[in-house]
C-alpha positions as CSV (number, residue, x, y, z in Angstrom):
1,X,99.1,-27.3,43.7
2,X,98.2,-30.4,41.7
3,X,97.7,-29.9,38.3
4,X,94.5,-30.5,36.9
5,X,95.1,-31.8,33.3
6,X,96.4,-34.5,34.9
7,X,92.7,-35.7,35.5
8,X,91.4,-35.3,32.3
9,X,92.4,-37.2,28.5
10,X,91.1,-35.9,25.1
11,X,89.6,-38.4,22.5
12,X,91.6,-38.7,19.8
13,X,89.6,-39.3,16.6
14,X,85.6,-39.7,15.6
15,X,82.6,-37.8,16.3
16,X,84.1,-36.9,19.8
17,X,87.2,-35.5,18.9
18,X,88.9,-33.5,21.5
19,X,86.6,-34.1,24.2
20,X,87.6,-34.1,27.3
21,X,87.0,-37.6,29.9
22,X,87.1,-36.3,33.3
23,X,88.4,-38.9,35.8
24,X,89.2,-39.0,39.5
25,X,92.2,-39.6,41.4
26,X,92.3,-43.3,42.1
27,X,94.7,-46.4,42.9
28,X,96.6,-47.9,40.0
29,X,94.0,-45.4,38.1
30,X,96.5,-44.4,34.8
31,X,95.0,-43.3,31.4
32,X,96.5,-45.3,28.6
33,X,98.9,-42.7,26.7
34,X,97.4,-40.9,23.6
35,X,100.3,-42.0,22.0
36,X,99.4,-45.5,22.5
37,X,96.0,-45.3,22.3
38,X,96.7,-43.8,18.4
39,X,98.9,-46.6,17.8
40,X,96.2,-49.2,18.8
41,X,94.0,-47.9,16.5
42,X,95.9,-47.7,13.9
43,X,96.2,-51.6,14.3
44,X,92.7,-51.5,14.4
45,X,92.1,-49.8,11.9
46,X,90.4,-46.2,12.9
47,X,87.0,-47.5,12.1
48,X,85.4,-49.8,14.2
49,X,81.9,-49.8,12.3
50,X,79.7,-52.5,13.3
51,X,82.2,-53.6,16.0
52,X,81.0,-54.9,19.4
53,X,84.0,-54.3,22.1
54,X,84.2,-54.6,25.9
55,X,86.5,-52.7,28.3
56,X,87.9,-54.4,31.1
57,X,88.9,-52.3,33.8
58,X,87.5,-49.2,32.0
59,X,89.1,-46.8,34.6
60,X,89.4,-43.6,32.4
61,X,86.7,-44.7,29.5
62,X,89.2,-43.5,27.6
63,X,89.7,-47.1,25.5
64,X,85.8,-47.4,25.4
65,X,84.7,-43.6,24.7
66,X,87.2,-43.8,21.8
67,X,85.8,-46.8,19.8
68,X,82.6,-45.6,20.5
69,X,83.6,-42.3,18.5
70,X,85.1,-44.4,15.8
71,X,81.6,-45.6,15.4
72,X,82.0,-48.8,17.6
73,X,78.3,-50.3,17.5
74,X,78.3,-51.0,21.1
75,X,80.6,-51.1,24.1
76,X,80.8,-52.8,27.6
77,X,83.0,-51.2,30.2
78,X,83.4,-52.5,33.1
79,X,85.0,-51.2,36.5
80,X,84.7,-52.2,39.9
81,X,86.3,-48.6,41.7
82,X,83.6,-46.5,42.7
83,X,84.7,-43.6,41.9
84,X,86.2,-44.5,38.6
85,X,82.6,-45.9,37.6
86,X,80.9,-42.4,38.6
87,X,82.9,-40.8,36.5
88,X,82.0,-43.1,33.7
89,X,78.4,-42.6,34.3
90,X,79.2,-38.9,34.1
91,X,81.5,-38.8,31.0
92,X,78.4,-41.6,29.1
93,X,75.7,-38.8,30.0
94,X,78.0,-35.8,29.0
95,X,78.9,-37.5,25.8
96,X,75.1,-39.1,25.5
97,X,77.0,-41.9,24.5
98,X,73.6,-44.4,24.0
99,X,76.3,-47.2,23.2
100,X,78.1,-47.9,25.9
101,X,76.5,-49.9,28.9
102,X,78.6,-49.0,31.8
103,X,78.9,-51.8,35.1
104,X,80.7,-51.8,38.8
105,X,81.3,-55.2,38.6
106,X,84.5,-57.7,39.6
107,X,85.9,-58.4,35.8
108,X,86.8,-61.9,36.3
109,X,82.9,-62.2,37.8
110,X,82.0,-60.5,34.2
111,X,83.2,-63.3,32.4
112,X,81.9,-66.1,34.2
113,X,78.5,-65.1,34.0
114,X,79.0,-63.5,30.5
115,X,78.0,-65.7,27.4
116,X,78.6,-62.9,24.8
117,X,81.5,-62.6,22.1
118,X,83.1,-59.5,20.9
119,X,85.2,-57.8,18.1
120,X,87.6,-56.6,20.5
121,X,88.2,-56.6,24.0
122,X,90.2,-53.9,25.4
123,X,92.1,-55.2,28.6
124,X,94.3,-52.7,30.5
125,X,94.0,-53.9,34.2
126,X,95.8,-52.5,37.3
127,X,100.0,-53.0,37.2
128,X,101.1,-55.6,39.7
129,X,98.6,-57.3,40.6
130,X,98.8,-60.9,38.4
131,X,95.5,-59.8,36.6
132,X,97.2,-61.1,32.7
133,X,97.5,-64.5,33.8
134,X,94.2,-64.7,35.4
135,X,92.5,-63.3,32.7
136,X,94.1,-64.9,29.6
137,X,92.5,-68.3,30.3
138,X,89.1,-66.7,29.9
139,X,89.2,-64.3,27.3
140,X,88.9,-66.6,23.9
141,X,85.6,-68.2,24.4
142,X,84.8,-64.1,24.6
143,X,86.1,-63.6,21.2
144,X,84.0,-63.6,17.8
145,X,86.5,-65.6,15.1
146,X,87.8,-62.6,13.8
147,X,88.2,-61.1,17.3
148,X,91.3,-59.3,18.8
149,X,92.7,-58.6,22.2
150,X,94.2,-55.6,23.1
151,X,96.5,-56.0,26.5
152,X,98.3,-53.6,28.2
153,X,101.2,-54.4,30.9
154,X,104.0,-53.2,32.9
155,X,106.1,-56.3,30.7
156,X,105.9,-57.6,27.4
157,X,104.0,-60.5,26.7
158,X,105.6,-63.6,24.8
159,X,103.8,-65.6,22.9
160,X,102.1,-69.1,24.2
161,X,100.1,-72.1,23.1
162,X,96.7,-70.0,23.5
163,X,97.7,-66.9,22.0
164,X,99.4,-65.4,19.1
165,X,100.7,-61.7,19.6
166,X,100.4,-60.0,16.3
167,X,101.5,-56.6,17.2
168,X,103.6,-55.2,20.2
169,X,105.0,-51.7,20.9
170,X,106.7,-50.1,24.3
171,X,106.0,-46.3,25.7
172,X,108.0,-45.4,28.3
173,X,107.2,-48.3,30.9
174,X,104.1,-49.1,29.3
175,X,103.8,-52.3,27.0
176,X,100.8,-52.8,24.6
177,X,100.0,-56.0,22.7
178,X,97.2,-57.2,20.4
179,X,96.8,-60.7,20.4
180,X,94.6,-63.5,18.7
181,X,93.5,-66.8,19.9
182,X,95.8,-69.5,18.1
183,X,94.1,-71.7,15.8
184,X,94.7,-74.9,17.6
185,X,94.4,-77.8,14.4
186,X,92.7,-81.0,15.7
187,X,94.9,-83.7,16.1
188,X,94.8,-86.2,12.9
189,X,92.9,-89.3,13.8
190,X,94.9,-92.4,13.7
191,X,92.7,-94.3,11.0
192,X,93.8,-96.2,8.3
């Protein structure tokens, strides 16, 4: 017999502490640990007044329902899974969370026809699947100036050209990152 706890995770901090987020079985579907998830916003800073996030592949809510409780001005979570974005609907009407504007959409469609900028972007897509490298490329022009990224990944991320990895921590076989866009100085202008 399956255990059910497995389908639910508890918000760790914020008006909705300890609620439960109900979520279905689904592929490549996997909560980000509480462990992590504390870490992250610890980084973060707990309070997230003011801030303006988004949630790539939402899956659980858990990453969006959070910063929402840790007064989070507004969140966009986005997931493509039907069933997955049911149970968003469900857990935004059980938490009457006004906030968060919940899509079924194709992330990488998201951003292309997307022109707004955020505080932090949340971005825990399914293992395996080459999502990172896709992604990366699209994500700054996202980003307000003092905005951060938060990826999680089945391997740590080095740092490149685009982005500057200012934290990094391993759970198990789970590795979580928040990263910056580098500050890319204009070249000096050859006059004399």
């Amino acid at each position: 017999m399956k255990n059910p706890a497995l389908n639910q995770v508890r918000i760790n901090a914020g008006q909705w502490r300890s609620r439960l987020l109900k979520f279905p079985d689904a592929q490549g579907l996997r909560p980000t640990p509480d462990r992590v998830r504390q870490t992250l916003f610890n980084w973060l800073g707990q309070d997230l007044t003011g801030k303006i996030c988004l949630d790539l592949f939402a899956g659980t809510g858990a990453l969006g329902f959070e910063a929402l409780s840790r007064n989070a001005q507004h969140v966009t979570m986005i997931e493509l899974a039907r069933l997955p974005f049911q149970a968003l609907q469900q857990n935004q009407q059980q938490l009457q969370a006004h906030a968060a504007d919940v899509r079924q959409i194709d992330a990488l469609q998201f951003l292309a026809n997307n022109t707004q900028r955020y505080d932090v972007i949340f971005c825990d897509p399914p293992y395996r699947q080459g999502w990172i490298p896709k992604l990366l490329p699209h994500l700054a022009k996202h980003m307000t100036d003092t905005g951060m990224l938060y990826v999680e990944a089945e391997y740590a991320l080095n740092t490149d050209a685009e982005w500057q990895v200012l934290k990094s921590g391993r759970a198990g076989q789970v590795f979580y990152h928040v990263l910056r866009p580098q500050l890319i100085e204009p070249p000096l202008s050859d006059v004399a």
